[in-house]
N, CA, C and O of each residue as an XYZ file, in Angstrom:
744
protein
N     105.667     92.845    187.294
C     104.323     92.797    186.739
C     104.108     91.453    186.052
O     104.853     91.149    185.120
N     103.087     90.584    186.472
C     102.751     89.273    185.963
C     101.406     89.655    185.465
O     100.585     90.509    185.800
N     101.469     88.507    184.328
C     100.680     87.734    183.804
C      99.759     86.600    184.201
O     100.055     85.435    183.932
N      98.571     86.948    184.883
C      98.058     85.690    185.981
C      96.813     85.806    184.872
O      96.409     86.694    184.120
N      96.344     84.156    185.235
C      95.330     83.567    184.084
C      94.450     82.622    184.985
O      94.834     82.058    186.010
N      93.259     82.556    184.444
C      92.229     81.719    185.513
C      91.143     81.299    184.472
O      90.487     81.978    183.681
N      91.159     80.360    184.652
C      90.530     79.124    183.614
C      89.374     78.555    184.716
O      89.565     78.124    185.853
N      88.238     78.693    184.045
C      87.441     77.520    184.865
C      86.145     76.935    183.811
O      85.526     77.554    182.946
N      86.004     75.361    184.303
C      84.841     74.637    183.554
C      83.635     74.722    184.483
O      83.640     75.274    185.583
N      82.527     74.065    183.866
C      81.588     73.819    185.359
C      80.932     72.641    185.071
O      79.721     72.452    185.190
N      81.916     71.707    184.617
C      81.403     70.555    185.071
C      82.560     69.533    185.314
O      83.551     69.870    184.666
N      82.746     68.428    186.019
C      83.802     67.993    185.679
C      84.041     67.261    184.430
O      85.156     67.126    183.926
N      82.760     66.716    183.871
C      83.244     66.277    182.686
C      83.551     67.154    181.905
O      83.506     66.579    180.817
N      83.934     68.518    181.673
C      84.143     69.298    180.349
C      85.972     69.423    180.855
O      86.322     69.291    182.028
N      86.757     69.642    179.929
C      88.232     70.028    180.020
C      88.715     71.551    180.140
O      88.081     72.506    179.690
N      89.961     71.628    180.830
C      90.385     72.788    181.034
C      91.279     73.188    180.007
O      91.726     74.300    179.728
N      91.481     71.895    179.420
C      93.023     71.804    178.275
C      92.933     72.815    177.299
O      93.924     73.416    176.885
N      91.394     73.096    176.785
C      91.718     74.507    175.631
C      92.023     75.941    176.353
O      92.945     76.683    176.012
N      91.400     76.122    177.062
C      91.597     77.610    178.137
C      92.782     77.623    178.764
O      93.342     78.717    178.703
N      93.450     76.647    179.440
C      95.129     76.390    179.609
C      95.706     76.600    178.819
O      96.462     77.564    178.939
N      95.708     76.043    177.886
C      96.668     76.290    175.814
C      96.340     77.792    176.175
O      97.025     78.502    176.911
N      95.234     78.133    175.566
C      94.914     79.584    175.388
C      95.957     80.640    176.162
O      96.852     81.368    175.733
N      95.598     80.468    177.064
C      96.195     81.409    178.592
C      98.029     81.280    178.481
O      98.825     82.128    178.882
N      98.299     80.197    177.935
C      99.628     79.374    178.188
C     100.184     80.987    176.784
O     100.875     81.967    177.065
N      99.601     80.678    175.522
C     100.037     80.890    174.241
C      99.744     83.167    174.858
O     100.634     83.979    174.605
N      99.076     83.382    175.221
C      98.990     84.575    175.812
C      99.376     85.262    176.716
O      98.964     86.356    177.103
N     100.474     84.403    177.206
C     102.043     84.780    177.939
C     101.655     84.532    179.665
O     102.536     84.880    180.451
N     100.544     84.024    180.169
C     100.467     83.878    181.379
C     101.696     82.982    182.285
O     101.926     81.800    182.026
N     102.151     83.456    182.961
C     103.056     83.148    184.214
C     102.401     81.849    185.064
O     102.724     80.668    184.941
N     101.462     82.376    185.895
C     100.554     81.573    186.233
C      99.151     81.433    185.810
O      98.475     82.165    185.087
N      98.770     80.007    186.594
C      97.093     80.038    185.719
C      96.761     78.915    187.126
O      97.225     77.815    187.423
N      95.316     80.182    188.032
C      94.963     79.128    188.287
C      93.698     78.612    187.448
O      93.458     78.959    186.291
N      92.871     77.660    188.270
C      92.299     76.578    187.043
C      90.922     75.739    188.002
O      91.394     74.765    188.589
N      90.037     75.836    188.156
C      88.683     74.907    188.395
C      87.918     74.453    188.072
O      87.541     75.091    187.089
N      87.098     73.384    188.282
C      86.131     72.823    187.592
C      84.974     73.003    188.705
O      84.829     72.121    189.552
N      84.184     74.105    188.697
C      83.243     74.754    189.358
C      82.394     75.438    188.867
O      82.915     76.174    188.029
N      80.966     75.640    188.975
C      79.600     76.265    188.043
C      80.026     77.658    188.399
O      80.605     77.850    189.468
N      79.750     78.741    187.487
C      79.922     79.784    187.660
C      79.035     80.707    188.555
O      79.176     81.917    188.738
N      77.885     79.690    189.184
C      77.094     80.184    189.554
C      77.240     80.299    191.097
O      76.557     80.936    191.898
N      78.557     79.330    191.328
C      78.911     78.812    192.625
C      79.537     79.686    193.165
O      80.664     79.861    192.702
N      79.078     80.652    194.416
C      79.846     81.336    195.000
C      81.095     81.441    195.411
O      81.879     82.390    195.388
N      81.264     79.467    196.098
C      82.501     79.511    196.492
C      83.458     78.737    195.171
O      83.423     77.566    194.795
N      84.355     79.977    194.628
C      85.397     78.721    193.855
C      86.512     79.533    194.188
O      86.835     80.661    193.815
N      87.241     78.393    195.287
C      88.261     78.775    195.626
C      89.807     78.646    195.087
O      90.819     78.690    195.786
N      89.742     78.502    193.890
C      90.851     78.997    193.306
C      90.857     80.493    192.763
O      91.967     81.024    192.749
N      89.729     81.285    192.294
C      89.370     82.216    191.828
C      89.823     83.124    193.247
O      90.365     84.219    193.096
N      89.559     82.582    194.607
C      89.604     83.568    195.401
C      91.237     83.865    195.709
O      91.748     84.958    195.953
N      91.956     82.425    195.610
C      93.321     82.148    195.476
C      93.871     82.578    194.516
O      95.097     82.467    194.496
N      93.210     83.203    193.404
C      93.772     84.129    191.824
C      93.576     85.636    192.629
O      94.364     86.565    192.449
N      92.795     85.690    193.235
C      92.436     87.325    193.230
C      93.453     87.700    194.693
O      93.944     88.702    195.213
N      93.415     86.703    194.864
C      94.548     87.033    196.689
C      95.874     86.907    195.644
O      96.464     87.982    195.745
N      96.203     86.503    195.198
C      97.696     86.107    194.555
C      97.919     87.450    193.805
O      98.739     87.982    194.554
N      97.677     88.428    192.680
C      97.675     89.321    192.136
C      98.076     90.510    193.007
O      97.744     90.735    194.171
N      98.998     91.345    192.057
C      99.516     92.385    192.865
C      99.133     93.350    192.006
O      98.308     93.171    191.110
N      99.898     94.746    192.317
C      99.506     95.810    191.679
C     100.578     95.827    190.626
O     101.777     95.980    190.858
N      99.967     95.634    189.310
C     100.692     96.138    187.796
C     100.355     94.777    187.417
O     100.564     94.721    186.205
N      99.946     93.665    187.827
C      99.693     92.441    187.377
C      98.322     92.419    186.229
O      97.384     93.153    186.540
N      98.232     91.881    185.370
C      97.079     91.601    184.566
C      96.561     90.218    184.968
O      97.270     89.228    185.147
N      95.080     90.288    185.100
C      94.290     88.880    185.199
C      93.581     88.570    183.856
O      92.665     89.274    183.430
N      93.961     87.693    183.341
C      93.409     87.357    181.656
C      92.659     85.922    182.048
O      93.086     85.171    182.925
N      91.488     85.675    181.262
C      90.602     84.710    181.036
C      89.928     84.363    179.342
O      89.607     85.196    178.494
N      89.882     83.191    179.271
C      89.780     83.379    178.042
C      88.598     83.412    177.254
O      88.467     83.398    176.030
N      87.307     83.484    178.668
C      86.183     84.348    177.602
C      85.556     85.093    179.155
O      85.981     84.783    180.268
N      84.652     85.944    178.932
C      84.396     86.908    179.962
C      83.299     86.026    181.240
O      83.267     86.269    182.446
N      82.516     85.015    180.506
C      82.061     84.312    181.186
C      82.351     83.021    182.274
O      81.631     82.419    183.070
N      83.815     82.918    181.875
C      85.202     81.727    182.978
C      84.944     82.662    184.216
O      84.804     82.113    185.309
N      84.871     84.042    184.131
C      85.196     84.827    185.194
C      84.162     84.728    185.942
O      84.292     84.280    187.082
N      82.922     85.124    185.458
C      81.086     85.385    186.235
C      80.293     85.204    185.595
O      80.480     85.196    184.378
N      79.285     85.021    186.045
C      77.955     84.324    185.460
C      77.123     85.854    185.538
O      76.461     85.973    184.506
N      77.029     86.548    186.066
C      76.018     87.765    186.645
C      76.693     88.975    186.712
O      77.916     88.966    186.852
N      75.875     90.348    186.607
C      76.602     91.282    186.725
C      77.391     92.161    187.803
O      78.211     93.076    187.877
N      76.579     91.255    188.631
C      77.030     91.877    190.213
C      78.369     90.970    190.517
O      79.422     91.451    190.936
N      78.204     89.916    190.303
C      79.676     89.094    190.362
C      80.828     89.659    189.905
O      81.766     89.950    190.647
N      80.810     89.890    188.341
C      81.623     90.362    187.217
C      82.198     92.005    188.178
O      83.395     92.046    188.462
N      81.353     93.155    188.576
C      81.687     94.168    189.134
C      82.016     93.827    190.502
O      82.988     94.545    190.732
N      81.759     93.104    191.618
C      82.791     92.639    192.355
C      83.926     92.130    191.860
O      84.927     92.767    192.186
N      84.088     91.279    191.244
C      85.503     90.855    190.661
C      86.182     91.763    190.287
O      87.405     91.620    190.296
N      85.771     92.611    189.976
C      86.488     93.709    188.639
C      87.190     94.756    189.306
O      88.284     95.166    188.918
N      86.297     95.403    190.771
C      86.113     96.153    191.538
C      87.743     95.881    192.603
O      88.705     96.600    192.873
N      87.327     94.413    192.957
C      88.453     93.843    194.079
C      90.142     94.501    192.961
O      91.108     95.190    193.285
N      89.785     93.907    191.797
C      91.486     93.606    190.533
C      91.573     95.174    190.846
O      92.515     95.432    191.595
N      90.685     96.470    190.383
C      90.936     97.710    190.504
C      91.428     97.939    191.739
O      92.348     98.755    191.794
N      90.987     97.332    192.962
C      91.501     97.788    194.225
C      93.025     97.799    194.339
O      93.809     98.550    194.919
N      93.178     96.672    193.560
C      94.771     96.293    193.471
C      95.250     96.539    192.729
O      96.315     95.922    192.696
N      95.084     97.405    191.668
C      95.878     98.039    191.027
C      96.120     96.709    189.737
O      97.229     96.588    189.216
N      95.205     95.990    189.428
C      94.963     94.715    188.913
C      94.575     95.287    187.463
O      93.573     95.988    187.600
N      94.993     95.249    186.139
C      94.701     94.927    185.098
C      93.543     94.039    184.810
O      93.291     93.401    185.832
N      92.673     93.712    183.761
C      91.487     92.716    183.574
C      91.753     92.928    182.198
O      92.012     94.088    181.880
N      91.744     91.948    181.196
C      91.362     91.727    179.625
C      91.129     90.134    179.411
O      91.850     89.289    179.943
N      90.145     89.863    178.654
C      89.969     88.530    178.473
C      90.303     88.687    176.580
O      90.146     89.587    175.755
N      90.858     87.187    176.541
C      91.865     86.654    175.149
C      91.191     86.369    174.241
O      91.741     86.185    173.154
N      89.550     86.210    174.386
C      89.100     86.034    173.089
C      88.244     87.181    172.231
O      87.594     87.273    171.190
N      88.726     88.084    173.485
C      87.775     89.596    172.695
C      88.740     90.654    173.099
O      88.393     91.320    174.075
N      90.068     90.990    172.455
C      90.843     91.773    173.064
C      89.796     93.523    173.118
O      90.620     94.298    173.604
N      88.869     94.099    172.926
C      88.187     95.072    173.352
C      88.108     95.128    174.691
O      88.224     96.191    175.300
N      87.890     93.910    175.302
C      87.652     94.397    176.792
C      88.900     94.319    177.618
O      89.548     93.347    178.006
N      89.075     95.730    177.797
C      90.756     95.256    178.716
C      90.009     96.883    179.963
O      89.431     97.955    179.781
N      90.408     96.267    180.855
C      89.790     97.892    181.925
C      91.189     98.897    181.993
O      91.377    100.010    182.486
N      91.748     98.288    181.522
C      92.948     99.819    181.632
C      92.264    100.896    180.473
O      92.779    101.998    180.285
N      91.319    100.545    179.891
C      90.893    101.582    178.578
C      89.923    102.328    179.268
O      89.864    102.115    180.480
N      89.082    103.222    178.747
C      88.022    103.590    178.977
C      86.864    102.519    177.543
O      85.685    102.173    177.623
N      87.364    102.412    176.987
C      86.466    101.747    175.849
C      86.113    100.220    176.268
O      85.090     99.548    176.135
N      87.539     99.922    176.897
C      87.284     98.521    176.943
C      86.387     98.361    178.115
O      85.553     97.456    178.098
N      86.498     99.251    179.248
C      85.241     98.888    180.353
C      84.200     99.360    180.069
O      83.333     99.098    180.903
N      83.750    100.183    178.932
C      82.661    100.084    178.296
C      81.953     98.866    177.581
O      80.751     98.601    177.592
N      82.743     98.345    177.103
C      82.390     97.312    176.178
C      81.938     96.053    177.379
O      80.849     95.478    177.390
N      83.076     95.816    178.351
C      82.568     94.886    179.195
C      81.483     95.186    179.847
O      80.740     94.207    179.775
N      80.911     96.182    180.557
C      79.991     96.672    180.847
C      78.821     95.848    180.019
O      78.168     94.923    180.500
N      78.706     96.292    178.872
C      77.975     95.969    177.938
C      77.600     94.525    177.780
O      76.483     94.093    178.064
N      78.714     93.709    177.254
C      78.695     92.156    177.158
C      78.412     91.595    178.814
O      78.029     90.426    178.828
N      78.516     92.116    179.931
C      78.180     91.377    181.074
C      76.840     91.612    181.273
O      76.112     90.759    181.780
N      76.370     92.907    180.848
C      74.714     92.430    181.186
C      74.190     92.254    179.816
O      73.080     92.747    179.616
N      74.808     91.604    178.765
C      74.197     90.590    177.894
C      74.248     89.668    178.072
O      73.366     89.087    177.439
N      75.184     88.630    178.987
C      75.502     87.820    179.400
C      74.647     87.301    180.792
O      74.460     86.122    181.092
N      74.289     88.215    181.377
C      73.161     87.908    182.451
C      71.707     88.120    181.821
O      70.707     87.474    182.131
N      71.776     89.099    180.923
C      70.352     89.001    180.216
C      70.269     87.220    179.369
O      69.287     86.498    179.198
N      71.387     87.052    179.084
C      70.972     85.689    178.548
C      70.401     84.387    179.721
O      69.297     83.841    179.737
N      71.479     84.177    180.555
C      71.066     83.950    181.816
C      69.825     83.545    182.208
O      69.269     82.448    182.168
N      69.492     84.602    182.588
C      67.780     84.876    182.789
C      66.867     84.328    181.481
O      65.730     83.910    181.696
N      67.418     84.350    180.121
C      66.834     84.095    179.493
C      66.517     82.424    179.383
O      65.400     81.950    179.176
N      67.641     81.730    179.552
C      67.884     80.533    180.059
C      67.281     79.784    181.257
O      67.053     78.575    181.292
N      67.076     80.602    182.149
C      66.573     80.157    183.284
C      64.444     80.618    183.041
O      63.515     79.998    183.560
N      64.395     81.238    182.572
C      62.834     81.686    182.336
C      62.720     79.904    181.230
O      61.775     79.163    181.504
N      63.257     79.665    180.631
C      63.192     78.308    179.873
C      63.107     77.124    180.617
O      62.231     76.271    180.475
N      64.186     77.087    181.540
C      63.961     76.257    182.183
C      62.592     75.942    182.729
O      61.939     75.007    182.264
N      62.093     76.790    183.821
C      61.202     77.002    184.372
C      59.690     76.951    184.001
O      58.642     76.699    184.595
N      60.179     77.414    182.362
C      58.414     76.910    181.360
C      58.776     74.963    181.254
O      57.855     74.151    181.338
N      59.956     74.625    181.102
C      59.929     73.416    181.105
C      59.660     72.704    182.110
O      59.239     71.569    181.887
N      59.808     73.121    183.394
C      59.366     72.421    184.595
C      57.739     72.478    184.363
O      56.915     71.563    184.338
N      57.626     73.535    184.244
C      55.365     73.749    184.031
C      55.182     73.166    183.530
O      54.249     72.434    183.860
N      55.867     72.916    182.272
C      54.809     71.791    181.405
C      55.525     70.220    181.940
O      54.692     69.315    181.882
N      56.446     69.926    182.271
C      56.347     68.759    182.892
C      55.502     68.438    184.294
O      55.082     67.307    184.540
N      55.337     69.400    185.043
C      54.166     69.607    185.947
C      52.937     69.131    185.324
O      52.214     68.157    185.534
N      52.906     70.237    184.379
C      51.386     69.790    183.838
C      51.212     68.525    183.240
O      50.157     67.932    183.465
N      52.376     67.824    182.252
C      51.567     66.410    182.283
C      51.995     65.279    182.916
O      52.200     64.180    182.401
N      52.168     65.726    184.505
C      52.112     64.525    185.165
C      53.564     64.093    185.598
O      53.675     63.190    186.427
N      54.936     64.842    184.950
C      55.722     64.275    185.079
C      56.223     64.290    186.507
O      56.195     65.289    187.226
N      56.648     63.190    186.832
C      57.118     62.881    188.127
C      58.758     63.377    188.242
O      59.570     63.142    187.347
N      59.056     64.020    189.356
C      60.154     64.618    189.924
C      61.153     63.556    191.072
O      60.871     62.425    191.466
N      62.115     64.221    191.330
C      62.885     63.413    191.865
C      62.730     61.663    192.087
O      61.813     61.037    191.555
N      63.598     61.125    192.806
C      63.948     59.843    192.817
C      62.425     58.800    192.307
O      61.247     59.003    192.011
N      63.328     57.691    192.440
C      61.509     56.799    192.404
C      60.586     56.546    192.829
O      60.957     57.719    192.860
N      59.561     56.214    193.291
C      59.012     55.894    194.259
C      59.100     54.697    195.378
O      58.508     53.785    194.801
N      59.462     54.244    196.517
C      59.999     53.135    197.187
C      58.295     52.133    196.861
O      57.113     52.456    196.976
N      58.842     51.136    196.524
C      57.832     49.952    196.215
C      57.798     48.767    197.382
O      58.515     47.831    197.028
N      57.227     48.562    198.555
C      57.487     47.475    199.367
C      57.338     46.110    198.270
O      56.780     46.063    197.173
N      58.003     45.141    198.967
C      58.293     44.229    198.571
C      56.875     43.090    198.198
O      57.089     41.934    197.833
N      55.990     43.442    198.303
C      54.926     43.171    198.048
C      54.056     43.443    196.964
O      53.147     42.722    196.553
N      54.557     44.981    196.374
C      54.354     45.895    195.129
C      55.187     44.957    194.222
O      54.631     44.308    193.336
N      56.242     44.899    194.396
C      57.233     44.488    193.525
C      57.291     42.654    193.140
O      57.891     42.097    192.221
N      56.452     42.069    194.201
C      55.660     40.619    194.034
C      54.605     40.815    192.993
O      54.350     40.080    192.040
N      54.103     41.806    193.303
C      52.856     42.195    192.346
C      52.945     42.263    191.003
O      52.440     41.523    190.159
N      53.837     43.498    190.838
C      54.375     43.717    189.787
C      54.767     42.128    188.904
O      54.075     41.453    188.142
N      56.293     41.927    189.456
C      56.480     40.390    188.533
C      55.490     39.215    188.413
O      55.654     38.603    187.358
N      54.468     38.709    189.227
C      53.116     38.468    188.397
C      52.962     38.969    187.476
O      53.425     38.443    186.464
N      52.224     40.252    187.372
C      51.696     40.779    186.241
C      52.277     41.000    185.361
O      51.639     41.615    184.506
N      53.662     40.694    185.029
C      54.432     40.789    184.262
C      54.533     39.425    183.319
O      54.789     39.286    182.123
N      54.190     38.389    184.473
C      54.625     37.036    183.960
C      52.893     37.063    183.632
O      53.133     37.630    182.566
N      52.163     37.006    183.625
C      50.858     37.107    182.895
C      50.731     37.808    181.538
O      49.829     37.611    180.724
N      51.763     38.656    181.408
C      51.869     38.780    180.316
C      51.549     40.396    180.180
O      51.533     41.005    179.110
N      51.340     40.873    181.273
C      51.223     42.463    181.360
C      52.342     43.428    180.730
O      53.425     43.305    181.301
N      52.321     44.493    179.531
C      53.178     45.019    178.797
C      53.890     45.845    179.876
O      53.285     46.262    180.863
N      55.356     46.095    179.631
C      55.680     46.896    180.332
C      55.205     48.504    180.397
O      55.407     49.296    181.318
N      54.802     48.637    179.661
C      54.530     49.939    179.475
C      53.269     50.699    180.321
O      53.037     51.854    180.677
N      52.368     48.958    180.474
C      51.637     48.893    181.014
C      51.309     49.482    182.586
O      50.409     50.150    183.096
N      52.767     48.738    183.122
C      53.226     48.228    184.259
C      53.883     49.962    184.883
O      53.637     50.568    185.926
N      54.834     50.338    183.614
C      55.358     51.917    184.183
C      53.773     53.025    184.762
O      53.822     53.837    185.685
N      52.509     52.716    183.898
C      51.869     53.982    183.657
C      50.935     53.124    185.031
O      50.125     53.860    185.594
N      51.014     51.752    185.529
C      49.995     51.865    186.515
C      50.734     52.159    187.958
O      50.131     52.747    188.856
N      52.500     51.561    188.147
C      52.692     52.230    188.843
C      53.501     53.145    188.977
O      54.094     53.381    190.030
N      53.627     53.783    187.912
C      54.083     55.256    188.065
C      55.499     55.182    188.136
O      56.072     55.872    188.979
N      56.155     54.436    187.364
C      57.447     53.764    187.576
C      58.137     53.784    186.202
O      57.671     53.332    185.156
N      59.706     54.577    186.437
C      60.538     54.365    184.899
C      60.673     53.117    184.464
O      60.425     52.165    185.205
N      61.192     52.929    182.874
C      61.009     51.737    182.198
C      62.340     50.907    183.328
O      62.456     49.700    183.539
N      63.066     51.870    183.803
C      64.207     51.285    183.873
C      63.577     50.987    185.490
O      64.076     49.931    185.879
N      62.981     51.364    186.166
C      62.858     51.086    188.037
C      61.988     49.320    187.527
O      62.212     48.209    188.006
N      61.085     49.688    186.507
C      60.147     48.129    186.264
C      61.079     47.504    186.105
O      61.183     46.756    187.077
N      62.262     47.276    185.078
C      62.973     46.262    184.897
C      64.010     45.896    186.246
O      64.421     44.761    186.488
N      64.269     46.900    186.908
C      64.976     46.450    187.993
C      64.495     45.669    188.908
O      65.098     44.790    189.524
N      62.927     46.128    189.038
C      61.874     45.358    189.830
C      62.236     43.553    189.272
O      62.472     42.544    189.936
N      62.151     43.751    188.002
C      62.159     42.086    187.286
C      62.902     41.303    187.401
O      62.873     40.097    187.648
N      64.086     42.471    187.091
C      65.391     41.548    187.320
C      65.794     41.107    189.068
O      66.889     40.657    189.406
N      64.698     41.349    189.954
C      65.401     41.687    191.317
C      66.519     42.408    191.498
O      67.120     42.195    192.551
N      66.880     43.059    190.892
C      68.274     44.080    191.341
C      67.604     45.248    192.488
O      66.440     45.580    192.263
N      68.094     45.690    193.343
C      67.420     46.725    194.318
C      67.429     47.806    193.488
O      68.264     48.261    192.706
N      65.885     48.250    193.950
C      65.162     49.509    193.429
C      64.753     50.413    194.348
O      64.171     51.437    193.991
């Protein structure tokens, strides 16, 4: 019977080094480990944690959200470890362990608070896109300027036209105008 541990970030700039310690100090054997959004279907070390696990093995994580983002995720995951005779408790809330009846209550609980937040997060987002909609804000990349725009532009620049000027007539970040100036490709 092992101790298997699965750590994941979702970005690459964030570190795995505290959830490794963690997992390490909580007797895990192995640990696998990714830097993948939780939102990402495929993270194939997780699938390489759940193929690796046998029956009497525990899978520990060190908060309930390393594991799934959603509740349907979290009960597939949970579902597959039960198939196998798989243990589940995560290290920073020893309540949730599924060998209990309490503790898969409790997870129950915290996973669709955890997707209710979610959603709550994402309904935010989405008022923030509207109102950048609404005033005008421009989306993806820059706009391509032929080389004739960008003649234009540095005139009016050397006339003495403010930059600020220059972003709001053509619709251009402070930083695409100055690239325009400097000739660096834009």
């Amino acid at each position: 019977m092992a101790v298997v541990g699965y750590a994941r970030v979702s970005t690459t700039g964030q570190s795995l080094d505290v959830q490794l310690e963690q997992l390490a100090r909580a007797g895990c054997e192995k640990v696998f480990s990714e830097k993948r959004s939780g939102l990402d279907g495929k993270r194939p070390e997780l699938a390489n944690c759940l193929d690796y696990v046998r029956d009497g093995d525990t899978l520990l994580v060190t908060k309930l959200d390393r594991l799934a983002r959603s509740t349907t995720d979290l009960y597939r995951t949970i579902e597959t470890l039960k198939s196998k005779g798989v243990g589940f408790r995560v290290v920073d809330d020893p309540t949730i362990d599924t060998t209990s009846r309490t503790g898969k209550l409790i997870m129950g609980i915290l996973a669709l608070i955890a997707e209710f937040e979610t959603d709550i997060r994402k309904e935010r987002q989405m008022d923030g896109i509207a109102k950048a909609k609404a005033d005008k804000k421009q989306f993806g990349p820059p706009r391509k300027i032929e080389d004739a725009g960008k003649a234009e532009i540095r005139r009016k620049r050397a006339e003495g036209v403010l930059i600020k000027d220059l972003m709001a007539e053509y619709k251009l970040s402070k930083a695409h105008v100055y690239r325009i100036l400097s000739g660096t490709p834009a």
